[in-house]
mmCIF file of the N, C-alpha and C atoms, coordinates in Angstrom:
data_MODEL
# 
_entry.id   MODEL 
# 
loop_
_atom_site.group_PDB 
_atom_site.id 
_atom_site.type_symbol 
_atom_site.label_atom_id 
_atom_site.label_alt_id 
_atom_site.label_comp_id 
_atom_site.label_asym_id 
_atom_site.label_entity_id 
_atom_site.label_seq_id 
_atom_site.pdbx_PDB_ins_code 
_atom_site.Cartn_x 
_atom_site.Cartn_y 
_atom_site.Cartn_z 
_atom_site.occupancy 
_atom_site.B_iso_or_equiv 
_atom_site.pdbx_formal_charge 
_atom_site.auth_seq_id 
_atom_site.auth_comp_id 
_atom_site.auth_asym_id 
_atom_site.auth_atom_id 
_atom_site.pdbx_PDB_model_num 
ATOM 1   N N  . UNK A 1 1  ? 0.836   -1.187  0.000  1.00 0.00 ? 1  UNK A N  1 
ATOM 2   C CA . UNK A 1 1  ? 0.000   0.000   0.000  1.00 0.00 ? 1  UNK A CA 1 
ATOM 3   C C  . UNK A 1 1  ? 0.881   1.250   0.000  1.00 0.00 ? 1  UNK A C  1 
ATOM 4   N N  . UNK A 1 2  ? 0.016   2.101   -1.074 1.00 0.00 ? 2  UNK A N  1 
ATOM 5   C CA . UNK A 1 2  ? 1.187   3.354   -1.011 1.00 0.00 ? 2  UNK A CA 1 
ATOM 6   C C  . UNK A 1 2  ? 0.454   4.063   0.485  1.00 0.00 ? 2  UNK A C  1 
ATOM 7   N N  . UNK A 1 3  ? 1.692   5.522   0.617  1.00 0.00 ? 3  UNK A N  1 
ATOM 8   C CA . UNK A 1 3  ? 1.471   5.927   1.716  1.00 0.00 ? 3  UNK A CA 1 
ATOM 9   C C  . UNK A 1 3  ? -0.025  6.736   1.870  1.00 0.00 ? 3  UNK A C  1 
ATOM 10  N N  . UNK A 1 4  ? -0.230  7.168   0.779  1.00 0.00 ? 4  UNK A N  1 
ATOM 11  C CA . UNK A 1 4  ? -1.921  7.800   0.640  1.00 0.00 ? 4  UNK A CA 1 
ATOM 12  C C  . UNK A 1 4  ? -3.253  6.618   0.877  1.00 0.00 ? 4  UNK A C  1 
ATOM 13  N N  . UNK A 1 5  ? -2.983  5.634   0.383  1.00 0.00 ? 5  UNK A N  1 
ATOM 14  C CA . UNK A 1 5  ? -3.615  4.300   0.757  1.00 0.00 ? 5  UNK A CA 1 
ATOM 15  C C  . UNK A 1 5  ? -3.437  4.115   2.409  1.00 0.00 ? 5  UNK A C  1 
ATOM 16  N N  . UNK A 1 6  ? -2.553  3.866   3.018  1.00 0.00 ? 6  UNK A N  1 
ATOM 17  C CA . UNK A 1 6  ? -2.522  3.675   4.453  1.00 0.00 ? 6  UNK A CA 1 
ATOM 18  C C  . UNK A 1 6  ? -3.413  5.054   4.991  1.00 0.00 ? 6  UNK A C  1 
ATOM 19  N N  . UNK A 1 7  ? -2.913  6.083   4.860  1.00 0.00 ? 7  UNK A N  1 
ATOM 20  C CA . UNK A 1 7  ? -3.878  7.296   5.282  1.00 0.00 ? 7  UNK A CA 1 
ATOM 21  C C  . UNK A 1 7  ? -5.503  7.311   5.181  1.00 0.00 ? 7  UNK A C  1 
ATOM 22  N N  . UNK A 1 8  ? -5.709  6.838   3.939  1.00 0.00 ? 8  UNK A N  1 
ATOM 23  C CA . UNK A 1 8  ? -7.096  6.593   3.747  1.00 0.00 ? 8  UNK A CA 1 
ATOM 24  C C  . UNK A 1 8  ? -7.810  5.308   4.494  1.00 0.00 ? 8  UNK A C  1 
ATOM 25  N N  . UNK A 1 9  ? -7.276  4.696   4.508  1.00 0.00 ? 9  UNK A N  1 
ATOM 26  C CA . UNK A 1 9  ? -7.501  3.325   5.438  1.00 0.00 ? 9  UNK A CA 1 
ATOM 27  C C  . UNK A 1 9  ? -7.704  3.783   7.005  1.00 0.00 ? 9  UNK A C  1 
ATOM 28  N N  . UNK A 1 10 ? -6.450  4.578   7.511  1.00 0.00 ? 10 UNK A N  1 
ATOM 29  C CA . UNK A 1 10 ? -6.331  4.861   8.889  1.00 0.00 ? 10 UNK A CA 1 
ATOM 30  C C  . UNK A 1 10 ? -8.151  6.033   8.901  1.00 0.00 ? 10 UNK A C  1 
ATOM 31  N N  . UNK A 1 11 ? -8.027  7.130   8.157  1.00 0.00 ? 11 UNK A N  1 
ATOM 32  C CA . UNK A 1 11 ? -9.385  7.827   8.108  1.00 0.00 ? 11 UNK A CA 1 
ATOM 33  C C  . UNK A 1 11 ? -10.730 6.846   8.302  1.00 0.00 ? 11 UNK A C  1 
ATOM 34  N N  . UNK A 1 12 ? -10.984 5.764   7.286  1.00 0.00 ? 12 UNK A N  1 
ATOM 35  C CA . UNK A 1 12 ? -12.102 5.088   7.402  1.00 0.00 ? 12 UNK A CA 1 
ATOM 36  C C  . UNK A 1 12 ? -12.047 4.436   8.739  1.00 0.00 ? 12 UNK A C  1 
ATOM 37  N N  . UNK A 1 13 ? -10.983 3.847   9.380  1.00 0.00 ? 13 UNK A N  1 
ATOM 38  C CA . UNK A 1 13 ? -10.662 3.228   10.315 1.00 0.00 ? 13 UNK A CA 1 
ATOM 39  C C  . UNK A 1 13 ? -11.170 4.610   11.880 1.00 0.00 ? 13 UNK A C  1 
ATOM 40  N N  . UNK A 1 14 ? -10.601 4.989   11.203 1.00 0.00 ? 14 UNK A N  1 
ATOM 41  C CA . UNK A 1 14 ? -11.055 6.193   12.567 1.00 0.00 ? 14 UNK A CA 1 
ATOM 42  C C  . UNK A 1 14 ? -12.791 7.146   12.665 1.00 0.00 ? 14 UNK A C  1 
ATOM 43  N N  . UNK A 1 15 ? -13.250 7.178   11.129 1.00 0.00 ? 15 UNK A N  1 
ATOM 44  C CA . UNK A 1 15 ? -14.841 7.431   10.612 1.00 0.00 ? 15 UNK A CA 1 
ATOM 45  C C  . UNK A 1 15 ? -15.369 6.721   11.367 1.00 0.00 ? 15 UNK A C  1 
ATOM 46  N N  . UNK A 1 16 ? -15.117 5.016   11.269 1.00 0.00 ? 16 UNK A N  1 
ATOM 47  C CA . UNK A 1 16 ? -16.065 3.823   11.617 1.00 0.00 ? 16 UNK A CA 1 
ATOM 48  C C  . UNK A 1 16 ? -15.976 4.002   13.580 1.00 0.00 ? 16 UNK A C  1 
ATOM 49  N N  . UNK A 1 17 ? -15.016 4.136   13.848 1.00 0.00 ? 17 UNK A N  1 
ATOM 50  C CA . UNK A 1 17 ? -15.223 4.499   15.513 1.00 0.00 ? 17 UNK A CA 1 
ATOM 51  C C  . UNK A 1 17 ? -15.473 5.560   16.039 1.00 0.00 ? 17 UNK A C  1 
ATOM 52  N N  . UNK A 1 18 ? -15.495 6.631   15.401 1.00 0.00 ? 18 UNK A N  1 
ATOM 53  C CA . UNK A 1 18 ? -16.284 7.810   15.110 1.00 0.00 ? 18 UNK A CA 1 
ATOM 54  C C  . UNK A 1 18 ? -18.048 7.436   15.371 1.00 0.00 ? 18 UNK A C  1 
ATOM 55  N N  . UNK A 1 19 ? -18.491 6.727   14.476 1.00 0.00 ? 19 UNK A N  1 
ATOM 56  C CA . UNK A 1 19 ? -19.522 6.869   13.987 1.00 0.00 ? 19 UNK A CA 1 
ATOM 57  C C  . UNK A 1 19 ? -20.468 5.623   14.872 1.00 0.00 ? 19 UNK A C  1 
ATOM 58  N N  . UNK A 1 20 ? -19.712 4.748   15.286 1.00 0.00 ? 20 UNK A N  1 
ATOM 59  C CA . UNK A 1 20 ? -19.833 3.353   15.824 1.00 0.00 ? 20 UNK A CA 1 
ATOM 60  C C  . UNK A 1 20 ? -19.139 3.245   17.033 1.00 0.00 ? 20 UNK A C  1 
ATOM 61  N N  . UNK A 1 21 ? -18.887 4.076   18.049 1.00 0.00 ? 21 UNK A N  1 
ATOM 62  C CA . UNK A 1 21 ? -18.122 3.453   19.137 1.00 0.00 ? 21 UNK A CA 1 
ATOM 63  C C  . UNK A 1 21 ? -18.634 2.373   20.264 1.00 0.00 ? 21 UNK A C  1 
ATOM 64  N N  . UNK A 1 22 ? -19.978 2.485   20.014 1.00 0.00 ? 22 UNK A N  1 
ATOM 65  C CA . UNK A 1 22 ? -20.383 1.260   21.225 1.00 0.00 ? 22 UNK A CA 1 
ATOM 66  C C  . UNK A 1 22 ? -21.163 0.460   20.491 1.00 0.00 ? 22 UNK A C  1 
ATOM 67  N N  . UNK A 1 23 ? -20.878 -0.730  21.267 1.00 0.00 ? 23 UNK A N  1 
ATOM 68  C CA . UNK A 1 23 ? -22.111 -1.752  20.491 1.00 0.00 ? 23 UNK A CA 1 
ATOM 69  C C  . UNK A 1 23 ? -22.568 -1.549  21.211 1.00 0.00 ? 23 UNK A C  1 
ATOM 70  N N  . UNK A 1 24 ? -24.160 -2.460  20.950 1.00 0.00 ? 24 UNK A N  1 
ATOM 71  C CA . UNK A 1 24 ? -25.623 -2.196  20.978 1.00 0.00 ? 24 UNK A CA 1 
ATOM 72  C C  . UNK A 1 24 ? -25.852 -3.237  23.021 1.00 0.00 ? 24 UNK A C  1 
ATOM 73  N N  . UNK A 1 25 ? -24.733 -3.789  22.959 1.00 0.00 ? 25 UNK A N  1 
ATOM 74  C CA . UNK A 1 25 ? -24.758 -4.558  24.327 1.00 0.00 ? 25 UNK A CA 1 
ATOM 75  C C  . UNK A 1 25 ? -23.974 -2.856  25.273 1.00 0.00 ? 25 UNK A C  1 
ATOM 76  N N  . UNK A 1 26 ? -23.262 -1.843  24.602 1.00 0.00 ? 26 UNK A N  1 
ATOM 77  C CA . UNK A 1 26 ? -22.312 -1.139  25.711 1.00 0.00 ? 26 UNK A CA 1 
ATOM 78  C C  . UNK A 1 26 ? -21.177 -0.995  25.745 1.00 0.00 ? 26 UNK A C  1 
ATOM 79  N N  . UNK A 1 27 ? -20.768 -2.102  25.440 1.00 0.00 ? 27 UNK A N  1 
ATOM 80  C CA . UNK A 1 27 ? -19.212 -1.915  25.245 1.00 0.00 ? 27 UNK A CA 1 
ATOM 81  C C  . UNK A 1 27 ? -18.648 -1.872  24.533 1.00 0.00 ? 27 UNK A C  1 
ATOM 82  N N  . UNK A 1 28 ? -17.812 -1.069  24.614 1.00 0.00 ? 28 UNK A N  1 
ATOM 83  C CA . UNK A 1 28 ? -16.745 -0.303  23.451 1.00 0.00 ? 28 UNK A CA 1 
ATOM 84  C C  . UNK A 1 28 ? -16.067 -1.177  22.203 1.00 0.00 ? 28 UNK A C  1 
ATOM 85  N N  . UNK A 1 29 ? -16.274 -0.685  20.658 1.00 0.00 ? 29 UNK A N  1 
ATOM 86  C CA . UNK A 1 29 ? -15.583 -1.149  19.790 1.00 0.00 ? 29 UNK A CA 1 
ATOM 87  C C  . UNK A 1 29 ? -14.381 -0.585  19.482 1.00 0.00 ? 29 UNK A C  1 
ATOM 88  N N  . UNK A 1 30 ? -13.724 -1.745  18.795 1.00 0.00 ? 30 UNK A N  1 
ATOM 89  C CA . UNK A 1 30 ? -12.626 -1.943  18.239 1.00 0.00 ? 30 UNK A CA 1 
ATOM 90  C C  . UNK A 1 30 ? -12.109 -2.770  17.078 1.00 0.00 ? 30 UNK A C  1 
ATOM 91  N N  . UNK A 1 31 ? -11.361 -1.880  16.157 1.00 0.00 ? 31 UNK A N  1 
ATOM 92  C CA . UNK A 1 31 ? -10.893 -2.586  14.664 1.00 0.00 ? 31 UNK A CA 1 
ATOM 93  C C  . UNK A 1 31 ? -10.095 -3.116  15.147 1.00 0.00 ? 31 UNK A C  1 
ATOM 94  N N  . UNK A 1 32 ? -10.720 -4.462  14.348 1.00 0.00 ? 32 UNK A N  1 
ATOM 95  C CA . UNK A 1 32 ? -10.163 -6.122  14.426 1.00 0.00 ? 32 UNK A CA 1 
ATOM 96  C C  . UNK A 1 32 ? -9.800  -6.416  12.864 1.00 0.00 ? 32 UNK A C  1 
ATOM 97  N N  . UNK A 1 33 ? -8.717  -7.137  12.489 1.00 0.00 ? 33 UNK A N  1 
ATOM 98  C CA . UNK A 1 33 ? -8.060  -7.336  11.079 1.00 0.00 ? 33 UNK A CA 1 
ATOM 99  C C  . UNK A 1 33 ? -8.412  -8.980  10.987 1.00 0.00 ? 33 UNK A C  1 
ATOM 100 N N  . UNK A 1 34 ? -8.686  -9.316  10.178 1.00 0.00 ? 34 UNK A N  1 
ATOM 101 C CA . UNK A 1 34 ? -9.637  -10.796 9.738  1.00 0.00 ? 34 UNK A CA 1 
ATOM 102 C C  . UNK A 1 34 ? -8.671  -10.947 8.450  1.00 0.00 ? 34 UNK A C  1 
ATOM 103 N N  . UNK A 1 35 ? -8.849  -12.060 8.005  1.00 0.00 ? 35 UNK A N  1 
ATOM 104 C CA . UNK A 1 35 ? -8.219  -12.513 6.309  1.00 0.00 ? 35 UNK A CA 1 
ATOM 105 C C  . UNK A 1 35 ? -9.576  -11.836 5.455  1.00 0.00 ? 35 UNK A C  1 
ATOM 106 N N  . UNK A 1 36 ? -10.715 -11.828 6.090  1.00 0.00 ? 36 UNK A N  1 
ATOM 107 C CA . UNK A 1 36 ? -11.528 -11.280 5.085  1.00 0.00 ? 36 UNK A CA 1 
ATOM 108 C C  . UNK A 1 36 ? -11.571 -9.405  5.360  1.00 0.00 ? 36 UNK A C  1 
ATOM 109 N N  . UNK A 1 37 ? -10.615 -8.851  5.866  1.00 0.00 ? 37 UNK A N  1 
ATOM 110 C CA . UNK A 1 37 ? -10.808 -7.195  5.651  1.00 0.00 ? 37 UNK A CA 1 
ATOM 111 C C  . UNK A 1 37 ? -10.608 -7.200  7.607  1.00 0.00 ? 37 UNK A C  1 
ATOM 112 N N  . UNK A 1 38 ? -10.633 -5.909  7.292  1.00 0.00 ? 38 UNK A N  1 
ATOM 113 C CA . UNK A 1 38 ? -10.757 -5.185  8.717  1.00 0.00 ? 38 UNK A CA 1 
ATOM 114 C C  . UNK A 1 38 ? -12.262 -4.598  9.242  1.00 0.00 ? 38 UNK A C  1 
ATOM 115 N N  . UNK A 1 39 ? -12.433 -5.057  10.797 1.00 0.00 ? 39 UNK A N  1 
ATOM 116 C CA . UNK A 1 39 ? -13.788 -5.337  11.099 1.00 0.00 ? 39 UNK A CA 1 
ATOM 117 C C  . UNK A 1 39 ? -13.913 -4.552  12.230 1.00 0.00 ? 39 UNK A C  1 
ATOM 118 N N  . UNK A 1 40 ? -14.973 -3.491  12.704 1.00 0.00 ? 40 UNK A N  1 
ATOM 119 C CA . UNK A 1 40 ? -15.022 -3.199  13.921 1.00 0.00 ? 40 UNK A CA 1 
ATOM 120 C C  . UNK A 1 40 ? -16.177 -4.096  14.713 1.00 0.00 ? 40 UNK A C  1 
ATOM 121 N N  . UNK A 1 41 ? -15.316 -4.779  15.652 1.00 0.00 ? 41 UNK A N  1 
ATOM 122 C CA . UNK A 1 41 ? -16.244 -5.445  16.508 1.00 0.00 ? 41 UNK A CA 1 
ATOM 123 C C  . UNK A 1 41 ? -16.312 -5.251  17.891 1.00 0.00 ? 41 UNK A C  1 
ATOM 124 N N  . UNK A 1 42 ? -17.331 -5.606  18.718 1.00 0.00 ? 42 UNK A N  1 
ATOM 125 C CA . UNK A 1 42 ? -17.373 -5.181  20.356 1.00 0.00 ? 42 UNK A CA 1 
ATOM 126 C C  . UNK A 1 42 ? -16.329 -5.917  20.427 1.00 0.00 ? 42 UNK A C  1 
ATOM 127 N N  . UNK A 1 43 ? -16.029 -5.039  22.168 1.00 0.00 ? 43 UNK A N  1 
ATOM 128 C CA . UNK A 1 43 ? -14.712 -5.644  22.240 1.00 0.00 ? 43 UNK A CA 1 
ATOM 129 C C  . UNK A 1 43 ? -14.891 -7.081  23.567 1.00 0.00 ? 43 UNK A C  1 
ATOM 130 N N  . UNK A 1 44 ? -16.094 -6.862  23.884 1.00 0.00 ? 44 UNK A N  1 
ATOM 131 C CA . UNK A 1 44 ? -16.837 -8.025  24.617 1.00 0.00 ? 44 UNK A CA 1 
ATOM 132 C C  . UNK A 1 44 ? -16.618 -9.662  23.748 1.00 0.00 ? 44 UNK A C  1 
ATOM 133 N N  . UNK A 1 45 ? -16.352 -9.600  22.309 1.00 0.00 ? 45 UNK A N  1 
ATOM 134 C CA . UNK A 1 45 ? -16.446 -10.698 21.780 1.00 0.00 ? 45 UNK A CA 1 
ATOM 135 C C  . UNK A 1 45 ? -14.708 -11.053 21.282 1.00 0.00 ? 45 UNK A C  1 
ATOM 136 N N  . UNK A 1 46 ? -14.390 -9.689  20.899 1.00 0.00 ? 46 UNK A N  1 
ATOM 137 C CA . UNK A 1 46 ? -12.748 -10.149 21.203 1.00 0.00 ? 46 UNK A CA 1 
ATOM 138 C C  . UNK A 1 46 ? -11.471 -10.482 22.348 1.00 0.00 ? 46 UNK A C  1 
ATOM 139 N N  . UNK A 1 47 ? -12.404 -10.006 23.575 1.00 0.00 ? 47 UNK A N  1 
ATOM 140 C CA . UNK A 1 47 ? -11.752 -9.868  24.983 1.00 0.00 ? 47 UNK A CA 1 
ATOM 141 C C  . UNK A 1 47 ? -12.162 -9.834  25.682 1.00 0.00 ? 47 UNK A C  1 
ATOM 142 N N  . UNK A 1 48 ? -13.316 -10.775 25.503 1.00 0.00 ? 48 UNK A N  1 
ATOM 143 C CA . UNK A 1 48 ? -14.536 -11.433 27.137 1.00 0.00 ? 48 UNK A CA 1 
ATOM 144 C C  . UNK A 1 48 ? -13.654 -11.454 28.001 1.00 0.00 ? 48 UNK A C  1 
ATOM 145 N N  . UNK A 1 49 ? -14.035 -10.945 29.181 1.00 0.00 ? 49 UNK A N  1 
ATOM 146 C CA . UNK A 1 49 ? -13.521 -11.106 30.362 1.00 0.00 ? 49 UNK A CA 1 
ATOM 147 C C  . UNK A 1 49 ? -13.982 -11.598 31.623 1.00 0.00 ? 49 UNK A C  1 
ATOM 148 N N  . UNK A 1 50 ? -13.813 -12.166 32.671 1.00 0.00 ? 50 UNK A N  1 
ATOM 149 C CA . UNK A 1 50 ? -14.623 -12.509 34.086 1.00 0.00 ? 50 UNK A CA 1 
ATOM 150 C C  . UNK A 1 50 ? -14.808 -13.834 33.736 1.00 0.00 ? 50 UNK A C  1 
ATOM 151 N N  . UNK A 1 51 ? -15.767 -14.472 34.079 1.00 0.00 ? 51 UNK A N  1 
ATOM 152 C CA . UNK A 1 51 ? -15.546 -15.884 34.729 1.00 0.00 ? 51 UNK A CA 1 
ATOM 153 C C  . UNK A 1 51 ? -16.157 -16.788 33.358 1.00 0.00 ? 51 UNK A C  1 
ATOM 154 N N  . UNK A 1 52 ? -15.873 -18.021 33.053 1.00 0.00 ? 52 UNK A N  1 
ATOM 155 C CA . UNK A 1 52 ? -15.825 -19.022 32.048 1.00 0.00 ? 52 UNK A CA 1 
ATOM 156 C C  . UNK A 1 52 ? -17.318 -18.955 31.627 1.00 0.00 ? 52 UNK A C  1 
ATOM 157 N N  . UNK A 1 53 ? -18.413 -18.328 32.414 1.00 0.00 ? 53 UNK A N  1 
ATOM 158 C CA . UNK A 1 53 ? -19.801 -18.495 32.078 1.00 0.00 ? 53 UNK A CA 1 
ATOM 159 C C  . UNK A 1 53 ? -19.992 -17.479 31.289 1.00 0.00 ? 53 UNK A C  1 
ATOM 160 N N  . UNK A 1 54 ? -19.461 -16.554 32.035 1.00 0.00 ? 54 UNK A N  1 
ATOM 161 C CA . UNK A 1 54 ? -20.013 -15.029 31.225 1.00 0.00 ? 54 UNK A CA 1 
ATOM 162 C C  . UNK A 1 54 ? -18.894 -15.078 29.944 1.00 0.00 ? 54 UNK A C  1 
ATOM 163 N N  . UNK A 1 55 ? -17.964 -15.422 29.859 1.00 0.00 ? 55 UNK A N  1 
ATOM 164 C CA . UNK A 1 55 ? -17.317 -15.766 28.422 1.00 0.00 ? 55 UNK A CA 1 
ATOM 165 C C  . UNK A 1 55 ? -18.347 -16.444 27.064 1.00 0.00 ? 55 UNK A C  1 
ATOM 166 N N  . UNK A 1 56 ? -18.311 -17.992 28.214 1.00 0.00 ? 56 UNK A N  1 
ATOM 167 C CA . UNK A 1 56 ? -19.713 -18.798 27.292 1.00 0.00 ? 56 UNK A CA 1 
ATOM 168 C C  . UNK A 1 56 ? -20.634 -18.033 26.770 1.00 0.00 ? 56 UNK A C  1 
ATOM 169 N N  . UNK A 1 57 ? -21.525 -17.047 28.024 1.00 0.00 ? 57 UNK A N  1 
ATOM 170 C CA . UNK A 1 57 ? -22.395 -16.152 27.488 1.00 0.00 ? 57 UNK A CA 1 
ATOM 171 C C  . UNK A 1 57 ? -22.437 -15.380 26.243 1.00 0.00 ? 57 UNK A C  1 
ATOM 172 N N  . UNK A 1 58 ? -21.253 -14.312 26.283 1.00 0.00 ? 58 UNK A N  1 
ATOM 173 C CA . UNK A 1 58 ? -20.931 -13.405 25.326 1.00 0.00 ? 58 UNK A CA 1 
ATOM 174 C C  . UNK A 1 58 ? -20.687 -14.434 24.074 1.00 0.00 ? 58 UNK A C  1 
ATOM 175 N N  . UNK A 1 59 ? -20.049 -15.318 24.082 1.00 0.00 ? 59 UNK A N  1 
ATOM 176 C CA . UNK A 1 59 ? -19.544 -16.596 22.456 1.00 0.00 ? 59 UNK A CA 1 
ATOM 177 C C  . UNK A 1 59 ? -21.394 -16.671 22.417 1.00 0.00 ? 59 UNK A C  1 
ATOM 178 N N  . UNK A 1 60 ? -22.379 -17.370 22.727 1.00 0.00 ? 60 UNK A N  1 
ATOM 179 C CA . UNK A 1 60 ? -23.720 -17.246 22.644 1.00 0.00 ? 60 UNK A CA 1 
ATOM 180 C C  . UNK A 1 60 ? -24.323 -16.315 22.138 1.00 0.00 ? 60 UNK A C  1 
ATOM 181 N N  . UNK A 1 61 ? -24.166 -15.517 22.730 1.00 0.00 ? 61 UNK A N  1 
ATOM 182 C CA . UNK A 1 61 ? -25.189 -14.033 22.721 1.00 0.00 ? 61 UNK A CA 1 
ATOM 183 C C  . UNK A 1 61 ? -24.656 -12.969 21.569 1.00 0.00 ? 61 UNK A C  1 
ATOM 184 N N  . UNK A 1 62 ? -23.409 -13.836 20.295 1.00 0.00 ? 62 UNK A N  1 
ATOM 185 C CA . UNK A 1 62 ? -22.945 -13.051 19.037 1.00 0.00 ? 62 UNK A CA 1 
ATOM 186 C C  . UNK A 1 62 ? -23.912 -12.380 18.497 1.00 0.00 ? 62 UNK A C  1 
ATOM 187 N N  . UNK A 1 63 ? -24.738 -12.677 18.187 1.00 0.00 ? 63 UNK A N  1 
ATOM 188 C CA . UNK A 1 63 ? -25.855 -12.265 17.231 1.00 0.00 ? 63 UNK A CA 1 
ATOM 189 C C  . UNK A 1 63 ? -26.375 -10.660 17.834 1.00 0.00 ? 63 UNK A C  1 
ATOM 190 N N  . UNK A 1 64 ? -26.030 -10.936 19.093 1.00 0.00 ? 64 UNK A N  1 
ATOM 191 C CA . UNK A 1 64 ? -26.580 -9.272  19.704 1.00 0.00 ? 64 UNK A CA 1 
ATOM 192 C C  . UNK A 1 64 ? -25.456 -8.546  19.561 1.00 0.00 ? 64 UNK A C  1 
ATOM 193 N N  . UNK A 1 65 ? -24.665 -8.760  19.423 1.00 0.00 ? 65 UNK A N  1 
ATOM 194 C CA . UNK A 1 65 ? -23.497 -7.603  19.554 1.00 0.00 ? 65 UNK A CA 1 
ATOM 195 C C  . UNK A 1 65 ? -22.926 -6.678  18.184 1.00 0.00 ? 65 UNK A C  1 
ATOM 196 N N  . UNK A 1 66 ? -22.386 -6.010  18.176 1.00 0.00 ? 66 UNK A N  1 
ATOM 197 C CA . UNK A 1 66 ? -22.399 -4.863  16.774 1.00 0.00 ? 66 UNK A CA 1 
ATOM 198 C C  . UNK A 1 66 ? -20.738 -5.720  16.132 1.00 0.00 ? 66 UNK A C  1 
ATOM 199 N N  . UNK A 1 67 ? -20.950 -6.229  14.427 1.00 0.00 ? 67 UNK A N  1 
ATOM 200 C CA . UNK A 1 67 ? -19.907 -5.484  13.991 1.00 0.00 ? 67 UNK A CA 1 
ATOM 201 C C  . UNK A 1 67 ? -20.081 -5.507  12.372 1.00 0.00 ? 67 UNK A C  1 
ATOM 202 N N  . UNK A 1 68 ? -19.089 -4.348  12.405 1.00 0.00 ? 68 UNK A N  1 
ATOM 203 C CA . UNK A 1 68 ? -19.030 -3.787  11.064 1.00 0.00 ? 68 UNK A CA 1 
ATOM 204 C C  . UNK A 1 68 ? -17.576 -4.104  9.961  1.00 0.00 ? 68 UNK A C  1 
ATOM 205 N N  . UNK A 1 69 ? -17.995 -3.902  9.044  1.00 0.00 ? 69 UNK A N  1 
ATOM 206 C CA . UNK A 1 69 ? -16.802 -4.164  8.114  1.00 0.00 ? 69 UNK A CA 1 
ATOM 207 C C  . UNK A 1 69 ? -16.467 -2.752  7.693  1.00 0.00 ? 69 UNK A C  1 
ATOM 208 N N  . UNK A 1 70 ? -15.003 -2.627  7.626  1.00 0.00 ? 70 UNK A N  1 
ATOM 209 C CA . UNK A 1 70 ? -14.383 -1.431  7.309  1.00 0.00 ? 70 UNK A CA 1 
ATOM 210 C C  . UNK A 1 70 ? -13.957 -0.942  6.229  1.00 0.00 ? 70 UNK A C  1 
ATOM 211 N N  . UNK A 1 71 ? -13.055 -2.150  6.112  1.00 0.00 ? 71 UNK A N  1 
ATOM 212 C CA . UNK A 1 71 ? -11.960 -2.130  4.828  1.00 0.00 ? 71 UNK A CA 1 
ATOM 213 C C  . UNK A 1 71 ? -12.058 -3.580  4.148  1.00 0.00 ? 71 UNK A C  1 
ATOM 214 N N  . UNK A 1 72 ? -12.581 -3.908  3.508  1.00 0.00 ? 72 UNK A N  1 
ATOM 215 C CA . UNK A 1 72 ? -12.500 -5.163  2.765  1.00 0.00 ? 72 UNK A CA 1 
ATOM 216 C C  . UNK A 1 72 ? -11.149 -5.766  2.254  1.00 0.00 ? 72 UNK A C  1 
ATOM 217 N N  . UNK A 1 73 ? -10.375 -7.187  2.359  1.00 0.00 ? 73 UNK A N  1 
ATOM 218 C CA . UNK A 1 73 ? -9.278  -7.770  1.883  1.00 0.00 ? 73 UNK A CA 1 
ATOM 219 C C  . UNK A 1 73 ? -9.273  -7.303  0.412  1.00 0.00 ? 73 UNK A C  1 
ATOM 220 N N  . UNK A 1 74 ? -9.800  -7.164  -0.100 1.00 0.00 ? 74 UNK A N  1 
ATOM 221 C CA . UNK A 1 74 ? -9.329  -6.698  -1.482 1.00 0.00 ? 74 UNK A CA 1 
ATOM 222 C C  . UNK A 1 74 ? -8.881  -5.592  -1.722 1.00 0.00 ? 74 UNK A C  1 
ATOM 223 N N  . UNK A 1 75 ? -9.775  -4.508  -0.689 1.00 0.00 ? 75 UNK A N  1 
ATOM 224 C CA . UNK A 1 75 ? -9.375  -3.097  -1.141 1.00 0.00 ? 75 UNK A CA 1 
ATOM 225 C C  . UNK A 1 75 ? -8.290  -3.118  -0.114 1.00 0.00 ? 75 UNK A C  1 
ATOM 226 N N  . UNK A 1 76 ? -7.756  -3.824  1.239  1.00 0.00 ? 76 UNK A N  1 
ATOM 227 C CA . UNK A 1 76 ? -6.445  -3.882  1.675  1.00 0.00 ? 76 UNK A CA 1 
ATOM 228 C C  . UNK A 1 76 ? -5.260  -4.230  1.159  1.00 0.00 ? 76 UNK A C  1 
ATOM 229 N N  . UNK A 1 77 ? -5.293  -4.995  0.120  1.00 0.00 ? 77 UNK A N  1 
ATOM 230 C CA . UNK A 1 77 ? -4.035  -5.621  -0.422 1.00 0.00 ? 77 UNK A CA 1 
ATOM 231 C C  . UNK A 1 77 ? -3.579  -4.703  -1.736 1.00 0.00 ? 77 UNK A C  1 
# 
């Protein structure tokens, strides 16, 4: 990626948490990088925390939680 490409990436990247900072459960998102693109997801589903149930819980309860796609693998590479 040229250096105007990274800039534009970092902008959408910063729009989308701009525009999206909490999921719909509360807690705070964060761009997550996937093989399929870059994703803002709660951060409850990337970094459950507290005890093995409420982990279980949150892996369960995906469908409620916010995420978005940012940057697609194609337009990253």
């Amino acid at each position: 990626m040229t250096p105007t490409e990274n800039l534009n990436a970092l902008k959408r990247i910063e729009y989308a948490e701009r525009l999206m900072p909490f999921c719909v459960c509360g807690q705070p998102m964060s761009p997550v990088g996937r093989e399929d693109g870059i994703w803002l997801e709660c951060t409850s589903r990337t970094e459950p925390s507290g005890s093995t149930i409420v982990r279980f819980l949150s892996t369960l309860s995906g469908t409620a939680h916010s995420r978005r796609l940012i940057i697609e693998a194609d337009a990253a590479a």
